[in-house]
N, C-alpha and C positions, 0 to 999 in steps of 0.2 A: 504494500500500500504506500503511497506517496507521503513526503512528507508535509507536505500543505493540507492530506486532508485530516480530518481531526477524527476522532476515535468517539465513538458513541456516548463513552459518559464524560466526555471533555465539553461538555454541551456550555454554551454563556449563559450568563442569567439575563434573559430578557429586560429584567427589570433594572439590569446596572445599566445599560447602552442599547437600545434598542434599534438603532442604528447600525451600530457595531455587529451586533447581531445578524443584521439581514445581509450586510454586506457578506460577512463571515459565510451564513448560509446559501447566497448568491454566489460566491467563490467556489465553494464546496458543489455546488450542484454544475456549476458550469465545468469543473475538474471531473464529475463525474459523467456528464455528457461525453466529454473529450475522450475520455476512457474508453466509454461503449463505440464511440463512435472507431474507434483505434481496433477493438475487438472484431467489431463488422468489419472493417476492413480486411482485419486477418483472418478472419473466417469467409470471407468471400475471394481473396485472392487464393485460398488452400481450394475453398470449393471450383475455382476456376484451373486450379491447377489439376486438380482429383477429375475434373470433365477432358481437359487434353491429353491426361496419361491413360484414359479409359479411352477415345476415340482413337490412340497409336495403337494400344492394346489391342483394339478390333481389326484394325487394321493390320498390323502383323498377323493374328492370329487367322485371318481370311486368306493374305498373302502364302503362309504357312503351311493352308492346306490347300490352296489353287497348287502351289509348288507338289506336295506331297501325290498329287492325285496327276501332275503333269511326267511327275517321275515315275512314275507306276505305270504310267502310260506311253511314254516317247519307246520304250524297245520296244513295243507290241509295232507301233508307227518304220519303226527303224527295219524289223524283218518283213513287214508290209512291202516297204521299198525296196529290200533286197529280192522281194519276189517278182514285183516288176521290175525288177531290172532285169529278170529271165522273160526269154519269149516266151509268153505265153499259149501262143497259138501253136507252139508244138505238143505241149503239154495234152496228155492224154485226159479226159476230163475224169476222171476218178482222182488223176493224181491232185488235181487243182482243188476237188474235193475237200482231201484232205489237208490240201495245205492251208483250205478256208478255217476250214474246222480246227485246226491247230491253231491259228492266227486266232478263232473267236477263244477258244479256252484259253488262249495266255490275257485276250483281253477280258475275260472274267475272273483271270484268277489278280489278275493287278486290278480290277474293282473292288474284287475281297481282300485286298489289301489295304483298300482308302476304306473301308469300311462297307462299301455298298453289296447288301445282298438280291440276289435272285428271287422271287417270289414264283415258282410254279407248280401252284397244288397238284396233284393227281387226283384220279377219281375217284370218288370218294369221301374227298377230304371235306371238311366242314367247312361253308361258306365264311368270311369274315368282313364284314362291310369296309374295315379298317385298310384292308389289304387285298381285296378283291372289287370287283365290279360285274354285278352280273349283266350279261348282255343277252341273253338268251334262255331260254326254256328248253329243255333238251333229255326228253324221255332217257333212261339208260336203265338196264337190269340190273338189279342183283345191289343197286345206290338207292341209299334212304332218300325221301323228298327233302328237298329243300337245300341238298347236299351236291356239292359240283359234282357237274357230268364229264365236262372236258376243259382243258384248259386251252384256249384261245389265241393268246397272247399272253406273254410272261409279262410279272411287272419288277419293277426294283423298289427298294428301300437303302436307307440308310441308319442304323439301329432301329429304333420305334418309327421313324418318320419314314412313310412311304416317298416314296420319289415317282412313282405310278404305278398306277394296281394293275394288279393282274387282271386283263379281262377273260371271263369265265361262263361257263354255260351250266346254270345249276337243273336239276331235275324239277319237273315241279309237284307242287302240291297235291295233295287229292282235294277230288270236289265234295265240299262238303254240303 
């Protein structure tokens, strides 16, 4: 505490200087303004500061995983190219086949690296509005109603967050 301001029971007696007094009081209150107002300041230049190391924060942390998800993905791009670099039109199409099919597995398994999963129920499996979309109605034997019939199109996620649902064909209901 300062030492111009006075301490609670340092009080004047009104009745010696009443004057004296308000001045006094007038000092003290305008020391304490100055004070708060010194505080706000400090606690809005921290609050400004705590807003720009949370915006770098985001922003590294977005760059961070653009990067992580570019690095998991440039060699799938890299043997891509080294395929066209072969002529293709000699290629027997079984072989091209499987050189597709090689190319998509390394690019699903550097998605399950960034994190992102595959979503593709089989028949059977229990609809899930969260992760599924049904498109269709699609009678199938031996499948409880209401339960996918075929799966469509796959979708993907990233942990809990779908990235796009599987579109799905569930069995339908009976008429009731």
């Amino acid at each position: 505490m300062s030492e111009t301001t006075k301490q609670p029971d340092e009080r004047i007696d009104p009745e010696a200087d009443p004057i004296a007094d308000q001045t006094t009081v007038l000092a003290q209150m305008q020391l304490q303004v100055e004070e708060k107002q010194q505080a706000y300041l400090r606690v809005l230049a921290d609050f400004q500061n705590f807003k720009r190391r949370a915006i770098e924060n985001e922003a590294r942390a977005r760059d961070h995983g653009v990067s992580q998800v570019a690095r998991a993905i440039v060699p799938v791009l890299e043997n891509m190219d080294l395929a066209l670099g072969h002529d293709l039109r000699s290629l027997e199409a079984s072989k091209l086949a499987d050189a597709v099919e090689l190319m998509r597995g390394e690019l699903l398994k550097a998605l399950a690296q960034c994190g992102i999963e595959r979503i593709a129920p089989l028949p059977g499996a229990e609809f899930d509005p969260h992760y599924h979309e049904a498109v269709m109605q699609q009678p199938a034997d031996k499948i409880a109603p209401g339960r996918i019939a075929h799966c469509l199109q796959a979708g993907y996620r990233y942990g809990e967050v779908p990235l796009r649902s599987a579109k799905v064909a569930v069995t339908p209901q009976p008429d009731s």
